[in-house]
N, CA, C and O atoms as CSV, one atom per row, in Angstrom:
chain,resi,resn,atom,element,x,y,z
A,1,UNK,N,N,-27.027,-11.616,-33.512
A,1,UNK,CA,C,-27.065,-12.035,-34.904
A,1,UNK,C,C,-25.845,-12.886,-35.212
A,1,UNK,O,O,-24.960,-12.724,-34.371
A,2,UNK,N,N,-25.571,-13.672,-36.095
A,2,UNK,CA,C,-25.346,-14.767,-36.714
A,2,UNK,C,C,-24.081,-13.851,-37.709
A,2,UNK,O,O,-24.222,-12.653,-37.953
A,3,UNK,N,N,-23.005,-14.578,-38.144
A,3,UNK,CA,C,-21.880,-13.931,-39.134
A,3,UNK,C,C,-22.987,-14.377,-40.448
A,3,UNK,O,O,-23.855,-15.243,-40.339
A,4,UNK,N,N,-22.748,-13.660,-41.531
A,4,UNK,CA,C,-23.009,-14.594,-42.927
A,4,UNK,C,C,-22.155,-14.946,-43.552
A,4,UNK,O,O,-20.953,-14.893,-43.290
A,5,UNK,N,N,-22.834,-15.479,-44.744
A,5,UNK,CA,C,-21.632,-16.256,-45.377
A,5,UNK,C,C,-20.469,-14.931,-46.491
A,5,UNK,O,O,-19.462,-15.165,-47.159
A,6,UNK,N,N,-21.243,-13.562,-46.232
A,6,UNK,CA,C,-20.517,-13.141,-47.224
A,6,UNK,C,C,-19.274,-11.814,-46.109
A,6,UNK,O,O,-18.413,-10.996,-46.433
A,7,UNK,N,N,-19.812,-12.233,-44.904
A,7,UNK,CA,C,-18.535,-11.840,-43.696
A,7,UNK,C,C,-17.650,-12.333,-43.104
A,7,UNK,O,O,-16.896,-11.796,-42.293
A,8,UNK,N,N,-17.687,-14.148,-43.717
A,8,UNK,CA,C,-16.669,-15.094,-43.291
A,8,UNK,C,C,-15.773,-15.221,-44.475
A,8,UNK,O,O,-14.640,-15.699,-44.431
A,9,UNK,N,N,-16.540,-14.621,-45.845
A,9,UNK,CA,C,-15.293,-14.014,-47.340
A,9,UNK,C,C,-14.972,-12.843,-47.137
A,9,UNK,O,O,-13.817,-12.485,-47.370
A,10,UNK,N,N,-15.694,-12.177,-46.768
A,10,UNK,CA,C,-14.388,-10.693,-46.515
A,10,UNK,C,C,-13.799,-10.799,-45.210
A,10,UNK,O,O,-13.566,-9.662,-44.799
A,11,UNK,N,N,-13.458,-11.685,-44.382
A,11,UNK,CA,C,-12.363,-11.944,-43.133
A,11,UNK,C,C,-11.665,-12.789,-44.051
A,11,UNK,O,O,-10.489,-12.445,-43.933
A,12,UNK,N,N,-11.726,-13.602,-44.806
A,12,UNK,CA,C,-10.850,-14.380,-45.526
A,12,UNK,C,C,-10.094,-13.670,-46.394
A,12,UNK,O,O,-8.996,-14.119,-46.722
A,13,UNK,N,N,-10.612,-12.305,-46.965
A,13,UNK,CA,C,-9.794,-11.384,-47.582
A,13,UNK,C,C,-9.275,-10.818,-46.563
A,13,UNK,O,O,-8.283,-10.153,-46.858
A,14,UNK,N,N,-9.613,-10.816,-45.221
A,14,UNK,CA,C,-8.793,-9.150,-44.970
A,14,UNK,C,C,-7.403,-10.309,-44.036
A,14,UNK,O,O,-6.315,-9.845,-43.697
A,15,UNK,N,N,-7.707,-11.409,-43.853
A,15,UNK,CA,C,-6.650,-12.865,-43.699
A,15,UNK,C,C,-5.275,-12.227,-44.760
A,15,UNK,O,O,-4.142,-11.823,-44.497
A,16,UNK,N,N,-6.153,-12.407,-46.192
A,16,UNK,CA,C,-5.066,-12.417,-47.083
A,16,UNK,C,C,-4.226,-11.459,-46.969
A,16,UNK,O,O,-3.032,-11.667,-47.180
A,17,UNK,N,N,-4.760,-10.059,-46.566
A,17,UNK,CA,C,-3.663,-9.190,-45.986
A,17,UNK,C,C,-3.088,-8.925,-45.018
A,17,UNK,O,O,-2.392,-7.927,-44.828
A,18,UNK,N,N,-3.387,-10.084,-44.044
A,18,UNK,CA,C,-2.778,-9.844,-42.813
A,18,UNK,C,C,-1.696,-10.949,-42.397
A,18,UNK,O,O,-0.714,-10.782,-41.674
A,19,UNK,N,N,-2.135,-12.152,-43.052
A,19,UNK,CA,C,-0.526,-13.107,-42.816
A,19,UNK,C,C,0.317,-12.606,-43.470
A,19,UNK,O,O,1.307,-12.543,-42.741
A,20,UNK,N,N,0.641,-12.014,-44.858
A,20,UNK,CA,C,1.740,-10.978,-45.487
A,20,UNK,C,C,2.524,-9.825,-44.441
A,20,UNK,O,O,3.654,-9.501,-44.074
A,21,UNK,N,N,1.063,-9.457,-44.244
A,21,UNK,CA,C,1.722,-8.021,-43.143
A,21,UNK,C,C,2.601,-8.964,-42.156
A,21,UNK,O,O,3.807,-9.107,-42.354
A,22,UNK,N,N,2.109,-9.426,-41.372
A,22,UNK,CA,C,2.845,-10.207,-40.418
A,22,UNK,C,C,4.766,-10.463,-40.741
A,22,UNK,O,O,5.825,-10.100,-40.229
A,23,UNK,N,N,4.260,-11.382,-42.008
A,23,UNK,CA,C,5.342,-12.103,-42.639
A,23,UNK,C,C,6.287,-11.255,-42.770
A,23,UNK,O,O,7.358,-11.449,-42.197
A,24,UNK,N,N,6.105,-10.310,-43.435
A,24,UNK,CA,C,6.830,-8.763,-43.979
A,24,UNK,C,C,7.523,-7.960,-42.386
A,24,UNK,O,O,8.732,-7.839,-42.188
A,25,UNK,N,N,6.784,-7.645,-41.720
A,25,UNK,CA,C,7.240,-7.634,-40.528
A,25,UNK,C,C,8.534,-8.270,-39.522
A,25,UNK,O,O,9.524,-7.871,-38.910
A,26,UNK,N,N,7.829,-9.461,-39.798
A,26,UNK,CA,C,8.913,-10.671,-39.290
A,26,UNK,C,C,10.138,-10.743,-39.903
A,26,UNK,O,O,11.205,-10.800,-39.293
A,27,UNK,N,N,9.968,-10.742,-41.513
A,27,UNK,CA,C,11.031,-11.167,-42.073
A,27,UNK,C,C,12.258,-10.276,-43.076
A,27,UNK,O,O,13.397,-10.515,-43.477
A,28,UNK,N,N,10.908,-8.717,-43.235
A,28,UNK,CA,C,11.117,-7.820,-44.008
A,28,UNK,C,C,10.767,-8.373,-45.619
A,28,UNK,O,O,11.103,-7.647,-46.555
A,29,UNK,N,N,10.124,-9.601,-45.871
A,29,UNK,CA,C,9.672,-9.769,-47.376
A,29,UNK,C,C,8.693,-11.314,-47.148
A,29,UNK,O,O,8.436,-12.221,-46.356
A,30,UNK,N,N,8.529,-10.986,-47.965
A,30,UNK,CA,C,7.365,-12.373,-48.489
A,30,UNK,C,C,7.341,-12.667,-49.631
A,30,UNK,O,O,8.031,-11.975,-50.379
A,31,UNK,N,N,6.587,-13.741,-50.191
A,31,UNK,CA,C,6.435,-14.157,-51.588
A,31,UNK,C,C,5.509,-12.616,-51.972
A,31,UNK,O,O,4.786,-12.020,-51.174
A,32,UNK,N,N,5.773,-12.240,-53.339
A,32,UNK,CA,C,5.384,-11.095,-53.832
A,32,UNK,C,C,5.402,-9.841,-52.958
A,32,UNK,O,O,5.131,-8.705,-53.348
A,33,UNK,N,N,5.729,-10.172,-51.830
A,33,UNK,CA,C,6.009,-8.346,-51.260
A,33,UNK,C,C,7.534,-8.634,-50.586
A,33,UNK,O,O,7.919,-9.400,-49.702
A,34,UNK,N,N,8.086,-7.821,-51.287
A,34,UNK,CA,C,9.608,-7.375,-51.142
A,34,UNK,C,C,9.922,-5.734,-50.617
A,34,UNK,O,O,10.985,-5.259,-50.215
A,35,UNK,N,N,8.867,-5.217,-50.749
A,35,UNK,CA,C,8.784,-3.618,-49.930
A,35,UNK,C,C,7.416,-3.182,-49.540
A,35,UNK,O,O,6.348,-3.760,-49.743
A,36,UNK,N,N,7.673,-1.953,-48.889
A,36,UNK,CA,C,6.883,-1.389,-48.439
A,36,UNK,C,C,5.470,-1.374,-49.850
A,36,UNK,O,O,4.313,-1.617,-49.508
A,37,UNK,N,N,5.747,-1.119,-51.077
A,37,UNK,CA,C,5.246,-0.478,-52.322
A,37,UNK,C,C,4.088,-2.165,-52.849
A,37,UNK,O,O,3.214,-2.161,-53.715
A,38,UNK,N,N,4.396,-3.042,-52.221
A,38,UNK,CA,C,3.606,-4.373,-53.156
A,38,UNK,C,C,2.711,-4.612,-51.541
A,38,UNK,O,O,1.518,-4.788,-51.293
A,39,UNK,N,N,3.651,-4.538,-50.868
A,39,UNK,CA,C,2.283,-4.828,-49.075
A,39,UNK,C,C,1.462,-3.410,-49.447
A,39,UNK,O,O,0.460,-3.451,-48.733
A,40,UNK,N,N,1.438,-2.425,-50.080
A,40,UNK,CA,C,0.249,-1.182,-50.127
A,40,UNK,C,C,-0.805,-1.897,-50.940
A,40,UNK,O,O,-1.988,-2.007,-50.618
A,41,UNK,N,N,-0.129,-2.458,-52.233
A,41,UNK,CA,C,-0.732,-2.670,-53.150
A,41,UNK,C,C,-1.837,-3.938,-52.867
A,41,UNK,O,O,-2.984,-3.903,-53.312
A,42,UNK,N,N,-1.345,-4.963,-52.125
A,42,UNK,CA,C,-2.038,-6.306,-51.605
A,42,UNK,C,C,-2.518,-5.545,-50.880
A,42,UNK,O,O,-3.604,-5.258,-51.383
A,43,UNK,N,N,-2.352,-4.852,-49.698
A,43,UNK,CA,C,-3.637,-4.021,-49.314
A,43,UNK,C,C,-4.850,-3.365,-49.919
A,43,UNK,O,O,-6.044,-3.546,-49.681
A,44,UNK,N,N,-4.135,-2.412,-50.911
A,44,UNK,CA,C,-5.521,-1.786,-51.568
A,44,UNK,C,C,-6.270,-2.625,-52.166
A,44,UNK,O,O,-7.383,-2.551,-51.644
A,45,UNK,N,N,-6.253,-3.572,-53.186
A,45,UNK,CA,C,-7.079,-4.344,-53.682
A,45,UNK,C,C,-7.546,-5.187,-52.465
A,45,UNK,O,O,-8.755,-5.186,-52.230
A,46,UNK,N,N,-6.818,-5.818,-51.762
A,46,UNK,CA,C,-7.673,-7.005,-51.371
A,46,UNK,C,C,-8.626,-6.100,-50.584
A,46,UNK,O,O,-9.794,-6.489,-50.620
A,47,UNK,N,N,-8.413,-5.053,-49.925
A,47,UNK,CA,C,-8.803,-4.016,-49.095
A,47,UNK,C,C,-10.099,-3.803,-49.470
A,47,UNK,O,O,-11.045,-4.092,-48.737
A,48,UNK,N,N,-10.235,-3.238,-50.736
A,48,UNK,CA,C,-11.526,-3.015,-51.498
A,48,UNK,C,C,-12.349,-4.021,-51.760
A,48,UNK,O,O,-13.574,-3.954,-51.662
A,49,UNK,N,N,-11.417,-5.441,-52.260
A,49,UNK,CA,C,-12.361,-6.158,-52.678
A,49,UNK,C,C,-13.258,-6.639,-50.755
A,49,UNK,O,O,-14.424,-7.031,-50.731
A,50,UNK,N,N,-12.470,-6.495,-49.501
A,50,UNK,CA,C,-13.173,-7.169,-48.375
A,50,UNK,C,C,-14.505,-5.925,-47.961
A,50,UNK,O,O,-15.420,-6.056,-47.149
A,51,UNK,N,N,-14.164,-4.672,-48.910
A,51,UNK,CA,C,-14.791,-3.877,-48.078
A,51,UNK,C,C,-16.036,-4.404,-49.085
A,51,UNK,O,O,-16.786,-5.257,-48.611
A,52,UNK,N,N,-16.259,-3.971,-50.332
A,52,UNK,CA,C,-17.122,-4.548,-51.250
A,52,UNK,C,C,-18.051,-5.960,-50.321
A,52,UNK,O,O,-19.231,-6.084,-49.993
A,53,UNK,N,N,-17.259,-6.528,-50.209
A,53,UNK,CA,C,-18.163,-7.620,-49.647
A,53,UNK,C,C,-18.773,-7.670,-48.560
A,53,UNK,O,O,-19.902,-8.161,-48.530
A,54,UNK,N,N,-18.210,-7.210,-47.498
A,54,UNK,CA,C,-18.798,-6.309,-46.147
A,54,UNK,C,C,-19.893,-5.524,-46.628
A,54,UNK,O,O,-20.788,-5.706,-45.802
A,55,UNK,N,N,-20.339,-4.684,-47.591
A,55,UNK,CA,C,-20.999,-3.419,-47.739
A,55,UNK,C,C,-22.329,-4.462,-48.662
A,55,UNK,O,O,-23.476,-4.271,-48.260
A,56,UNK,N,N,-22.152,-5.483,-49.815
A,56,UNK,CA,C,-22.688,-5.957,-50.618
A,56,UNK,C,C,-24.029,-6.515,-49.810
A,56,UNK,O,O,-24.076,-7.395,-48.950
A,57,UNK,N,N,-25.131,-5.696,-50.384
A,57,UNK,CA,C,-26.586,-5.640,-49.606
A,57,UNK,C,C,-26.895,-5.104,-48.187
A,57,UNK,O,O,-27.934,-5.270,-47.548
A,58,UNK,N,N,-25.885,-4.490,-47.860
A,58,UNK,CA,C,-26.325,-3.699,-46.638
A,58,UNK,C,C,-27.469,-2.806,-46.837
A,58,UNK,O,O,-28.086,-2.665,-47.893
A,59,UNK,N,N,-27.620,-2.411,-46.091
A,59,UNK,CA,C,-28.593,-1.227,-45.618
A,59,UNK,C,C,-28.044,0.385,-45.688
A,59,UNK,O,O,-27.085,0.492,-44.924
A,60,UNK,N,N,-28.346,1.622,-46.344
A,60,UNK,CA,C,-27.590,2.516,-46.585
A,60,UNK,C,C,-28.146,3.777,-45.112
A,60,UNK,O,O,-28.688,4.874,-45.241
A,61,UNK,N,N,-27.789,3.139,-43.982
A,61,UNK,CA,C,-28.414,3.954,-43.390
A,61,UNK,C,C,-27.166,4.802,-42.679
A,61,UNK,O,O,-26.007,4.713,-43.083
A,62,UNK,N,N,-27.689,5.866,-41.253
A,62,UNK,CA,C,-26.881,6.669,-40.891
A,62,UNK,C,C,-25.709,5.986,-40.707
A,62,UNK,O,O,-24.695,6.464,-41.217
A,63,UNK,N,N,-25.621,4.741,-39.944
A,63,UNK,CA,C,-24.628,3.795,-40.051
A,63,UNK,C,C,-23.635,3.536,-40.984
A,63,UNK,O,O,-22.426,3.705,-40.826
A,64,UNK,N,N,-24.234,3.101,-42.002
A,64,UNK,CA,C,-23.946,2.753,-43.038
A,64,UNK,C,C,-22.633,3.743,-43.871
A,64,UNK,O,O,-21.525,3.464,-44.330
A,65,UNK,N,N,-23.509,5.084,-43.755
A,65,UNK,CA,C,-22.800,6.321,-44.370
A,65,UNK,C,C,-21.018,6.546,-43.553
A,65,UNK,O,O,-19.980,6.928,-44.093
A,66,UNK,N,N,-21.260,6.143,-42.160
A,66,UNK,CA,C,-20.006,6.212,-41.475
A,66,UNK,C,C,-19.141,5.402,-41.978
A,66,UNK,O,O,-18.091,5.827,-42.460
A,67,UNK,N,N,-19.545,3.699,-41.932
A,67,UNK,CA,C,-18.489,2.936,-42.560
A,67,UNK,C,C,-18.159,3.441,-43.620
A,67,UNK,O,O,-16.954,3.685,-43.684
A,68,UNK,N,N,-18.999,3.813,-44.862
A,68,UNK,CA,C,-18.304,4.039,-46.093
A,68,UNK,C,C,-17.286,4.807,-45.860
A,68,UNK,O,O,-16.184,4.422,-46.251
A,69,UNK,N,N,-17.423,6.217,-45.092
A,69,UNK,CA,C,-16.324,7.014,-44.904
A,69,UNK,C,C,-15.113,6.917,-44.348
A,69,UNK,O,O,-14.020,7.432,-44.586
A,70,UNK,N,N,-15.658,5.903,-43.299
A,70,UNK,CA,C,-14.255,5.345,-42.694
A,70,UNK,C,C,-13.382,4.260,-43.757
A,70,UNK,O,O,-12.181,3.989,-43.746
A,71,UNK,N,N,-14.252,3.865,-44.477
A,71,UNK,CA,C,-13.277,3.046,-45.716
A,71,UNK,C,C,-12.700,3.990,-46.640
A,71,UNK,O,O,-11.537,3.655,-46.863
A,72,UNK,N,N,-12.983,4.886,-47.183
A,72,UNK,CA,C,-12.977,5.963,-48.155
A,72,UNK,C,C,-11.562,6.347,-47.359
A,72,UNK,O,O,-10.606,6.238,-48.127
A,73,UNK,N,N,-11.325,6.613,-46.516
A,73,UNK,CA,C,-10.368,7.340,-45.375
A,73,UNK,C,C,-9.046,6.250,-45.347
A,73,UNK,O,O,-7.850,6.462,-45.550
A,74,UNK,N,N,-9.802,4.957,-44.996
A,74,UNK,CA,C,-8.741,3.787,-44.938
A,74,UNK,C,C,-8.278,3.803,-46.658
A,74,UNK,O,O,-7.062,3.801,-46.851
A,75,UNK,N,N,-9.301,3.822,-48.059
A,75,UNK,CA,C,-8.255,3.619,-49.372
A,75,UNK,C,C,-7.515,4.999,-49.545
A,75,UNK,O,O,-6.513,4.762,-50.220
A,76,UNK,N,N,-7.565,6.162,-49.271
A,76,UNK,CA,C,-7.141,7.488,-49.048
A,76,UNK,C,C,-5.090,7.062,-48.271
A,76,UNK,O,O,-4.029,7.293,-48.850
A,77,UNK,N,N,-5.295,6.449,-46.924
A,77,UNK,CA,C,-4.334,6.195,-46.399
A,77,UNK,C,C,-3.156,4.817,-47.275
A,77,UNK,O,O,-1.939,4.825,-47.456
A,78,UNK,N,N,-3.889,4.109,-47.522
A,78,UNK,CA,C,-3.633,2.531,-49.213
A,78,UNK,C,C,-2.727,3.686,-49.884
A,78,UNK,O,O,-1.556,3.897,-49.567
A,79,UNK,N,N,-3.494,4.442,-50.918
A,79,UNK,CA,C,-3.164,5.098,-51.960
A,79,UNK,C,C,-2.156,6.480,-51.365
A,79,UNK,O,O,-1.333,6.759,-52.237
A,80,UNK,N,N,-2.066,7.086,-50.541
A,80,UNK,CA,C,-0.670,7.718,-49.826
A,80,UNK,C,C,0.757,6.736,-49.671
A,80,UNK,O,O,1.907,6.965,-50.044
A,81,UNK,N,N,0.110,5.434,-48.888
A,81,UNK,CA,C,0.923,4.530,-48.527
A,81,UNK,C,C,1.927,3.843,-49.543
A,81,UNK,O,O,3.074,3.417,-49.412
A,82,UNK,N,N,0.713,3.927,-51.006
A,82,UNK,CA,C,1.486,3.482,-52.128
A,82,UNK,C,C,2.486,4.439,-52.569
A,82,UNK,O,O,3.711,4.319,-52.600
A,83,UNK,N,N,1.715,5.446,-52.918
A,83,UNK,CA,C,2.974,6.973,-53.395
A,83,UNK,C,C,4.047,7.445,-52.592
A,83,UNK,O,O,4.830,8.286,-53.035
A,84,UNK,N,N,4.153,6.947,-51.380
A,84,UNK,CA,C,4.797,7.253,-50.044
A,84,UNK,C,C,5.808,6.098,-49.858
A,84,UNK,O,O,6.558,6.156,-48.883
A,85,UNK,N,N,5.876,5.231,-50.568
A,85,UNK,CA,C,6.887,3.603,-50.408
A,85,UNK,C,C,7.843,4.023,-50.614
A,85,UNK,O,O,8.555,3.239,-49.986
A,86,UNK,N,N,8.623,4.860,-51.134
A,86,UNK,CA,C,9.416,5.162,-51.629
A,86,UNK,C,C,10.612,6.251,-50.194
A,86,UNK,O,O,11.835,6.253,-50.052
A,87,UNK,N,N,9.888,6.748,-49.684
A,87,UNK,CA,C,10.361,7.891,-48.721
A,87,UNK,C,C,10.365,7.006,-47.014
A,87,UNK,O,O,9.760,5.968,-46.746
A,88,UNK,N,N,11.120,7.712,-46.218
A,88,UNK,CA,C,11.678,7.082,-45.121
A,88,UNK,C,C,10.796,7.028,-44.535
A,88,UNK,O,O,10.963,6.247,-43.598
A,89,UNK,N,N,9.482,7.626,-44.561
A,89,UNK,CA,C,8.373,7.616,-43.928
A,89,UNK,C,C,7.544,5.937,-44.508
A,89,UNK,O,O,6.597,5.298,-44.050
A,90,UNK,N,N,7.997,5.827,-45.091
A,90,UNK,CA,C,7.075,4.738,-45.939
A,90,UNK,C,C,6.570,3.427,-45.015
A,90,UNK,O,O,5.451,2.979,-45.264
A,91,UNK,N,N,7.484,2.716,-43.804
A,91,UNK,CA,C,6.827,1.862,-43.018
A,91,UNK,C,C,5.776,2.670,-42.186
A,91,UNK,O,O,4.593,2.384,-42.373
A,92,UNK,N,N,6.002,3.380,-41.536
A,92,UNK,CA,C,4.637,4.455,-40.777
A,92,UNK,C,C,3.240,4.540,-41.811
A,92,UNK,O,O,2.095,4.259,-41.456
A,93,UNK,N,N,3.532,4.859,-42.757
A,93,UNK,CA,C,2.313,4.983,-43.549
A,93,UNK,C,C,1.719,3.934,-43.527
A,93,UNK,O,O,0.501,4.110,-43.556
A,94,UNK,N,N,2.115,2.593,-43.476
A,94,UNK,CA,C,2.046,1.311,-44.054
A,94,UNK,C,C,1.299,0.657,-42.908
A,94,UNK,O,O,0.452,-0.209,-43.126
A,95,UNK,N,N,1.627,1.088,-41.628
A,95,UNK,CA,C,1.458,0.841,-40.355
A,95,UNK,C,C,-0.143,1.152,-40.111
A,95,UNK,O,O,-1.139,0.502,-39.795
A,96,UNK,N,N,0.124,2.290,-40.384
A,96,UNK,CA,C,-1.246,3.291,-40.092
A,96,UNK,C,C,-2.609,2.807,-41.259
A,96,UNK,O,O,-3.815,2.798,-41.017
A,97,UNK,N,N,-1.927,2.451,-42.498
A,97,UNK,CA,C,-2.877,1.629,-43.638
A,97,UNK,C,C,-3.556,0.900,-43.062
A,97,UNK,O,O,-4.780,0.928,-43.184
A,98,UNK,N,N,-2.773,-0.138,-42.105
A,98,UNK,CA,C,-2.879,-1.384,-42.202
A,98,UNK,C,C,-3.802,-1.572,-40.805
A,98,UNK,O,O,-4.209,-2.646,-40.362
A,99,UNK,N,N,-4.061,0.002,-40.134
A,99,UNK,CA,C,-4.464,-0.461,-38.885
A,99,UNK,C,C,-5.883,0.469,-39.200
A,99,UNK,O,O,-6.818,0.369,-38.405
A,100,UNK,N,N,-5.980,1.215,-40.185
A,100,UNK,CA,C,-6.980,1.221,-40.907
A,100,UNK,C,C,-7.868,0.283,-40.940
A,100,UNK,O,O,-8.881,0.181,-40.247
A,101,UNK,N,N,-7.508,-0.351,-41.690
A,101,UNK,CA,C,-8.499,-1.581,-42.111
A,101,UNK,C,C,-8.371,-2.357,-41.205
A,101,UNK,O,O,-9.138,-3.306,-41.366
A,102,UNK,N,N,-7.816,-2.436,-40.370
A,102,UNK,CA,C,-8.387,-3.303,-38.898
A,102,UNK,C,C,-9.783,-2.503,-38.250
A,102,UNK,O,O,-10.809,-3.062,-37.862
A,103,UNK,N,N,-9.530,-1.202,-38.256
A,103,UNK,CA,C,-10.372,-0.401,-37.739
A,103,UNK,C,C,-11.871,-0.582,-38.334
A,103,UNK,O,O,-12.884,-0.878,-37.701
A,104,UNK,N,N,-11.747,-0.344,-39.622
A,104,UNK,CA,C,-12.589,-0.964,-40.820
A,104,UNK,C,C,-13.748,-1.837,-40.728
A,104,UNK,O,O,-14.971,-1.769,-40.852
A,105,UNK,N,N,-12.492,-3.010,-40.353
A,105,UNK,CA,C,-13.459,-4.131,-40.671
A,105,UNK,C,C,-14.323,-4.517,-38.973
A,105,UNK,O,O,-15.378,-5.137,-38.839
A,106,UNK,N,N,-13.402,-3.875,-37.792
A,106,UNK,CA,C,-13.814,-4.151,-36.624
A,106,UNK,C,C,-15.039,-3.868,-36.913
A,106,UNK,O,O,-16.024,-4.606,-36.892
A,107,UNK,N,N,-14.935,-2.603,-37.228
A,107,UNK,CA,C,-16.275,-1.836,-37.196
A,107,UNK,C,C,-17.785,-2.411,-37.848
A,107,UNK,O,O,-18.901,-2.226,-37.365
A,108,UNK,N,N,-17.404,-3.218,-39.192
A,108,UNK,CA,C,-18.351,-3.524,-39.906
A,108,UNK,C,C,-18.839,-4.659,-39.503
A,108,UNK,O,O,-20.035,-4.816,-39.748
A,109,UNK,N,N,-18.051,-5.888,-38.714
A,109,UNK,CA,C,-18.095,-6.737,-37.919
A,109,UNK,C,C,-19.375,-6.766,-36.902
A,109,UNK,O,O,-20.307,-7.521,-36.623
A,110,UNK,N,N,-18.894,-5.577,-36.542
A,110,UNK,CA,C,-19.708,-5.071,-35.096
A,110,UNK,C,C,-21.300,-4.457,-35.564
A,110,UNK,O,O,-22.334,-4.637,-34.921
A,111,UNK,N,N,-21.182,-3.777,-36.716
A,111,UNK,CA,C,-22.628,-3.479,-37.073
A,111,UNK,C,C,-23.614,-5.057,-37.147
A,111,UNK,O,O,-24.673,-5.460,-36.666
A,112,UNK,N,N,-22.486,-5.618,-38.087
A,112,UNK,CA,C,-23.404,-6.743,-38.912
A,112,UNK,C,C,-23.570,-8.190,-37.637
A,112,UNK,O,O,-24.194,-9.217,-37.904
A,113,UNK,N,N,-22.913,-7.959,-36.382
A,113,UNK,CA,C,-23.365,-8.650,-35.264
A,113,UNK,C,C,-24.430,-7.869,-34.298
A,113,UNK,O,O,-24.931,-8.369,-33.292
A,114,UNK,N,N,-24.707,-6.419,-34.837
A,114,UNK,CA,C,-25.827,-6.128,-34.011
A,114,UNK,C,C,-25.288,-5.556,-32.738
A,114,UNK,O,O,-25.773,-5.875,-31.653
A,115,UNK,N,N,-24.089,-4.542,-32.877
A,115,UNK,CA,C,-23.763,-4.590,-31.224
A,115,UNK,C,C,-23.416,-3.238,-30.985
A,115,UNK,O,O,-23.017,-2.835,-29.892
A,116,UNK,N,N,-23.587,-2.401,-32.175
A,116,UNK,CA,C,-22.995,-0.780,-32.244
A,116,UNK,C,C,-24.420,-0.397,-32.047
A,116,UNK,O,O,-25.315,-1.150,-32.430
A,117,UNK,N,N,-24.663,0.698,-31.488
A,117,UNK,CA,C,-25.951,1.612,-31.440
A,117,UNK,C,C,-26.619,2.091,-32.772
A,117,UNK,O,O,-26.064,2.849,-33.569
A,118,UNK,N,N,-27.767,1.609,-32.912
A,118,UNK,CA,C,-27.982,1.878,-34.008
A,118,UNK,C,C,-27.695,1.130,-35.373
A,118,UNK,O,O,-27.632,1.620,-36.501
A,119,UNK,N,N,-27.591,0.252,-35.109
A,119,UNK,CA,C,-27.446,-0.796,-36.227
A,119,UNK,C,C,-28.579,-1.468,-36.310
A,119,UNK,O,O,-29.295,-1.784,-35.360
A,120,UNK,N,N,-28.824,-1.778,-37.857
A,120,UNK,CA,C,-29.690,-2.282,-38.326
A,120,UNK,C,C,-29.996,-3.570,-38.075
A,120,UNK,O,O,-29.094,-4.362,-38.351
A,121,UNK,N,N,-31.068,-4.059,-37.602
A,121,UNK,CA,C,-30.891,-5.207,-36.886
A,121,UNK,C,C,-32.252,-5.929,-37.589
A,121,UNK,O,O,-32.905,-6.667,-36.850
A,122,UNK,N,N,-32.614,-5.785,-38.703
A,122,UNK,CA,C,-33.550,-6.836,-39.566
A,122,UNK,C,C,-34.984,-6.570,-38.535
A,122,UNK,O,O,-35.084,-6.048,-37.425
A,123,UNK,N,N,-36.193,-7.299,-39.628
A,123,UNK,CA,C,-37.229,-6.705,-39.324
A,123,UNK,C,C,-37.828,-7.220,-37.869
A,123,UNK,O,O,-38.732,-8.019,-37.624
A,124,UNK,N,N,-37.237,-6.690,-37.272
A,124,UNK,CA,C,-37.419,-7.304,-35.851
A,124,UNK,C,C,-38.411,-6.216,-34.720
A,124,UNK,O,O,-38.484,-6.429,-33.509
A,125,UNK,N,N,-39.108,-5.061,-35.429
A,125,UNK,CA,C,-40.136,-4.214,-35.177
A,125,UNK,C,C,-40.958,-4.681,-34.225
A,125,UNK,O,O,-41.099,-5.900,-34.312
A,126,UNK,N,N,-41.763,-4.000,-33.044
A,126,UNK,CA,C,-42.547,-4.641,-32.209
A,126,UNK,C,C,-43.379,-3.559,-32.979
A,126,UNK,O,O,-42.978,-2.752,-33.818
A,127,UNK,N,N,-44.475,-3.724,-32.547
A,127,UNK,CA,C,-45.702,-2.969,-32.909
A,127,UNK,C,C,-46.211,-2.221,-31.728
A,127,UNK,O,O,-47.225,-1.531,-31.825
């Protein structure tokens, strides 16, 4: 199967959080992220908004139910990561956020190319 057009906008979101991460890494700041507490925050939103778009007309099947949870799990780790900026632990959290949603999106990637077991693969039924 073929990417669509609404999996080449949520890689363009999950982009937006990943040249920051990088940057932040490299440099310890970026334009608008100066700590651990604003890279959570550009995570969680853009996070949601790539997962939203990944999920927007899928199919709600056994599949399906996993990604959600594994996202649910990845904004769970966002929203620790945010309350957690503050404490020495706070790059680890941030780490683990961030490899979350790598995990995430691999995953949803991989359904919507048809290559995980059990993925929905359009009406392609033999009789």
């Amino acid at each position: 199967m073929r990417m669509k057009t609404k999996d080449v906008v949520a890689l363009l979101l999950v982009a937006l959080i990943a040249v920051p991460y990088v940057g932040y890494l490299v440099r310890g700041e970026m334009p608008f992220v100066q700590d651990p507490r604003g890279m959570s925050a550009i995570g969680l939103v853009l996070g949601v908004a790539a997962f939203l778009t990944f999920r927007w007309g899928d199919q709600l099947d056994r599949l399906g139910w996993v990604e959600i949870a594994l996202g649910v799990a990845s904004f769970g780790l966002g929203v620790a990561a945010l309350l957690l900026a503050e404490t020495a632990a706070a790059e680890v959290w941030l780490a683990v956020f961030m490899a979350s949603i790598l995990l995430v999106v691999s995953i949803e990637l991989l359904d919507h190319l048809g290559a995980l077991p059990g993925a929905h693969r359009g009406a392609t039924a033999h009789a």
